[in-house]
Residue frames relative to the residue before (quaternion, step in Angstrom):
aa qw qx qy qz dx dy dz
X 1.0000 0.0000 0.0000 0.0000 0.00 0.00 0.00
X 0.2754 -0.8503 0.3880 0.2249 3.37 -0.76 0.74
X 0.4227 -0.8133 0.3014 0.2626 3.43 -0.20 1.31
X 0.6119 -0.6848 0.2939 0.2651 3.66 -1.25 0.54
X 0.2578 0.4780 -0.5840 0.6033 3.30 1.52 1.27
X 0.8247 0.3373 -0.2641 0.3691 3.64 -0.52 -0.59
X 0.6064 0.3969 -0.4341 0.5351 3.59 0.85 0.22
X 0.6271 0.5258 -0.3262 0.4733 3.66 1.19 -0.77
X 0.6477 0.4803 -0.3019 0.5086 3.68 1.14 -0.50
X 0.6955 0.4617 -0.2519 0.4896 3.68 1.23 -0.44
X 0.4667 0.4679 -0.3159 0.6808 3.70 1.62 -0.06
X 0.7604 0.2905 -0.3252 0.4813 3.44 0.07 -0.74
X 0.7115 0.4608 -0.2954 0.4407 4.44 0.30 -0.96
X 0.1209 0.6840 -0.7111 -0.1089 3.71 -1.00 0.24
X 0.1838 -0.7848 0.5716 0.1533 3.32 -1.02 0.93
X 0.7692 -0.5076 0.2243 0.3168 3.55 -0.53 0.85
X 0.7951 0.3583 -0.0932 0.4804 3.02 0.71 -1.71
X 0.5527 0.5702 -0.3560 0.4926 3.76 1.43 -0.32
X 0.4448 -0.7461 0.4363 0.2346 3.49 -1.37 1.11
X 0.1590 -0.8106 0.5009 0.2584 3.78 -0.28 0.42
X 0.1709 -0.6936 0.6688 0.2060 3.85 -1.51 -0.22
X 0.5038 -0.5373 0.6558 0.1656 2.90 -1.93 0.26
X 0.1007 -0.7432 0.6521 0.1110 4.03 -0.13 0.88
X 0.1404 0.6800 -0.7106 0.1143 3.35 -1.06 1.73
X 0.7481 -0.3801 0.3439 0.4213 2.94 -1.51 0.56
X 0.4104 -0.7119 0.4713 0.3204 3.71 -1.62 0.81
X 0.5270 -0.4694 0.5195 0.4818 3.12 -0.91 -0.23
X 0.0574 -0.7170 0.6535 0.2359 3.84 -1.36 0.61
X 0.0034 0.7023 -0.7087 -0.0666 3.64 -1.54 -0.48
X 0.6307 -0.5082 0.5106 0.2884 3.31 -1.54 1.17
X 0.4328 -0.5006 0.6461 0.3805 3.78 -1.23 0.56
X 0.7926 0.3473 -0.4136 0.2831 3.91 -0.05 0.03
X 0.3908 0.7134 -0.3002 0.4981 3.09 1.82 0.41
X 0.5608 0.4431 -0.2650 0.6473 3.42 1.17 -1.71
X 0.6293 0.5910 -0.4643 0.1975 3.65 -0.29 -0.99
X 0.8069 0.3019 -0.1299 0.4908 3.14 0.75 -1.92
X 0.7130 0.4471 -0.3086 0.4432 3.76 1.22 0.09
X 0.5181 0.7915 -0.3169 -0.0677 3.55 1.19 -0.40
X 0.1436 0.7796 -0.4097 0.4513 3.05 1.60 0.09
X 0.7894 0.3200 -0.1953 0.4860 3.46 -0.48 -1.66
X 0.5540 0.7162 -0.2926 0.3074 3.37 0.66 -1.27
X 0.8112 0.4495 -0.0084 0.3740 2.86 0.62 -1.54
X 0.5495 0.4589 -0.1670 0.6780 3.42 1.88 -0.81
X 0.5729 0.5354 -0.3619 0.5041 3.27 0.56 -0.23
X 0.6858 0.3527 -0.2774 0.5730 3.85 0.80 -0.96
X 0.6539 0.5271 -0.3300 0.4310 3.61 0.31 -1.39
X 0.6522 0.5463 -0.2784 0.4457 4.08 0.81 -1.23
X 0.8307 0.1837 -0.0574 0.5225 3.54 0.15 -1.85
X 0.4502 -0.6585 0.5363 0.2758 3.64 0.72 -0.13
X 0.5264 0.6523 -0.4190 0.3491 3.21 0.80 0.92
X 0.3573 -0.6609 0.5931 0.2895 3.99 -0.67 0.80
X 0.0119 -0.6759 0.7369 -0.0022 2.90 -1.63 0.57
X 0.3636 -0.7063 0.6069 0.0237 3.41 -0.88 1.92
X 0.0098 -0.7228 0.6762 -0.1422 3.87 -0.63 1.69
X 0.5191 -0.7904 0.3251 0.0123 2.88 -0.98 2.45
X 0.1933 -0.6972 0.6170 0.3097 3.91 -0.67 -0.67
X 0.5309 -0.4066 0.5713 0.4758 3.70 -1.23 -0.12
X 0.8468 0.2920 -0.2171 0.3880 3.51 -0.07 -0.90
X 0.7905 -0.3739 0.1744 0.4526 3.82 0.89 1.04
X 0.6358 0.6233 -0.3266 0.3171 2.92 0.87 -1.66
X 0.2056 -0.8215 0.5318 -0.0113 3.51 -1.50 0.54
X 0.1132 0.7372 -0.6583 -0.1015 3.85 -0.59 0.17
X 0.2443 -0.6794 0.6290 0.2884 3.41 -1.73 -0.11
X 0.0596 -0.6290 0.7505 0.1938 3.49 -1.25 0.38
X 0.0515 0.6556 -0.7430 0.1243 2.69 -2.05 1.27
X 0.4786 -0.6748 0.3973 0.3972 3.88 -0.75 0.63
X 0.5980 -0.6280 0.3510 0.3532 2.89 -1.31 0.88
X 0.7097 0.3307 -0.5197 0.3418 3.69 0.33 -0.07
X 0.3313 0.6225 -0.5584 0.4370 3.91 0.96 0.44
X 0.6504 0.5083 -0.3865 0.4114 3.54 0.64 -1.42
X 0.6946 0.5840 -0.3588 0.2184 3.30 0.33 -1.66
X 0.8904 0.1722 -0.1851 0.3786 2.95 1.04 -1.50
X 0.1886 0.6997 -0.5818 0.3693 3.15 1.03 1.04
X 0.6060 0.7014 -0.2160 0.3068 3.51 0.83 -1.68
X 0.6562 0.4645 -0.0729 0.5902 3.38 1.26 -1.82
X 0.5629 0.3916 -0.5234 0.5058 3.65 0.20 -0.88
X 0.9519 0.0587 -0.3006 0.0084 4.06 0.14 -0.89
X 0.0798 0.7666 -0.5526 0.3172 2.58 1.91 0.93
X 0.8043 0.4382 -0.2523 0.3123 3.65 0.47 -1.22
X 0.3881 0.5519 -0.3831 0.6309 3.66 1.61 -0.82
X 0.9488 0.1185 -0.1853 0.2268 3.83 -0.16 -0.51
X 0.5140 0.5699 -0.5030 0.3975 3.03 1.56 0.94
X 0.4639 -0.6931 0.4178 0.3604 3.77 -0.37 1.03
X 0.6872 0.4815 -0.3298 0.4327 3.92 0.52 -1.22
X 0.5872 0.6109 -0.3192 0.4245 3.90 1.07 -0.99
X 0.5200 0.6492 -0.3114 0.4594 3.32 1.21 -1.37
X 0.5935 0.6024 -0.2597 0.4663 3.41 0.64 -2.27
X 0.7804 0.3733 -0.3470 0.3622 3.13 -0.43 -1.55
X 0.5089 0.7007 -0.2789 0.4149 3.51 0.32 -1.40
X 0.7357 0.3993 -0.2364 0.4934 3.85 -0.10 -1.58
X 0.8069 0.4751 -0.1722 0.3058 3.39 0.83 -1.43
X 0.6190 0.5310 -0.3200 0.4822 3.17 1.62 -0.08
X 0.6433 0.4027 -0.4303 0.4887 3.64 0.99 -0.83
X 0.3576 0.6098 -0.6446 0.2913 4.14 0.79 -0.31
X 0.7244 0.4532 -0.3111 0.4160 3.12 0.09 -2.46
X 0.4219 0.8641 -0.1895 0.1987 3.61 0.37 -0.63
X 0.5702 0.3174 0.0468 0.7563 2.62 0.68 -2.06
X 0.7867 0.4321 -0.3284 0.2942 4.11 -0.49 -1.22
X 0.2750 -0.7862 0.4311 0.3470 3.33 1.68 -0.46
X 0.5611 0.6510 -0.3397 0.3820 3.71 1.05 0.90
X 0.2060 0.7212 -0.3937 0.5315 3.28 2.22 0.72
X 0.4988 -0.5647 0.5412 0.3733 3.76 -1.18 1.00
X 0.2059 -0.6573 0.7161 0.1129 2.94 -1.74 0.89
X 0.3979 -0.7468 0.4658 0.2588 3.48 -0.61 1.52
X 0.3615 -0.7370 0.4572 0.3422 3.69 -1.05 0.38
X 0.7977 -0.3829 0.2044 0.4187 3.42 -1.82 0.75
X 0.6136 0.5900 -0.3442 0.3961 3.59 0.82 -0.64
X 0.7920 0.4265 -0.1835 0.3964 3.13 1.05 -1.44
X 0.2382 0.8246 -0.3337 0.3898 3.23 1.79 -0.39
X 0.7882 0.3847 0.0059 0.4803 2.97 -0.36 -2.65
X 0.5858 0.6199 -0.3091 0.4206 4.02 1.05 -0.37
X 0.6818 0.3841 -0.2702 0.5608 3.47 1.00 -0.77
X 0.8663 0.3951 -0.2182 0.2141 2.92 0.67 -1.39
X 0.4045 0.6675 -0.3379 0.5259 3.62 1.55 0.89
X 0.5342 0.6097 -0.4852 0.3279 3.08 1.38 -0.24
């Protein structure tokens, strides 16, 4: 579980190279709405990367989002809830910031970045 230093250090740190969001409200729609639109619906999530929460009469709810949203929804909390990842993570944006964090050489550079 990740403790409530390390979420408070991840609210509080942005590291450059990491992607950030805005958490707004989802869009909702009636499940007979999605029905007769799902098509769009569905492009609509898969396109803008956006969930969209489709209602029931009786409360009930699903979301539909594309599956590589899911995925990396999945990872963000595998990682939010691994405690040592967390660790690692804090300890890298320190070196980071102090500018005392390995600095990979030109070789290794041009190595990744061919992938």
């Amino acid at each position: 579980m990740v403790s409530v230093i390390d979420l408070q250090w991840l609210a509080r740190y942005t590291v450059p190279s990491f992607r950030t969001f805005e958490v707004s409200p989802m869009d909702s729609v009636s499940v007979n709405r999605f029905r007769d639109n799902l098509k769009a619906f569905v492009e609509e999530a898969i396109s803008n990367h956006t969930p969209l929460k489709v209602t029931r009469r009786s409360g009930e709810a699903f979301v539909v989002m594309s599956a590589d949203d899911w995925e990396r929804e999945q990872e963000t909390l595998y990682v939010l809830q691994n405690s040592s990842l967390m660790r690692q993570l804090a300890e890298s944006a320190a070196t980071h910031t102090q500018g005392s964090g390995y600095a990979p050489k030109d070789e290794e550079v041009d190595e990744i970045t061919r992938l």
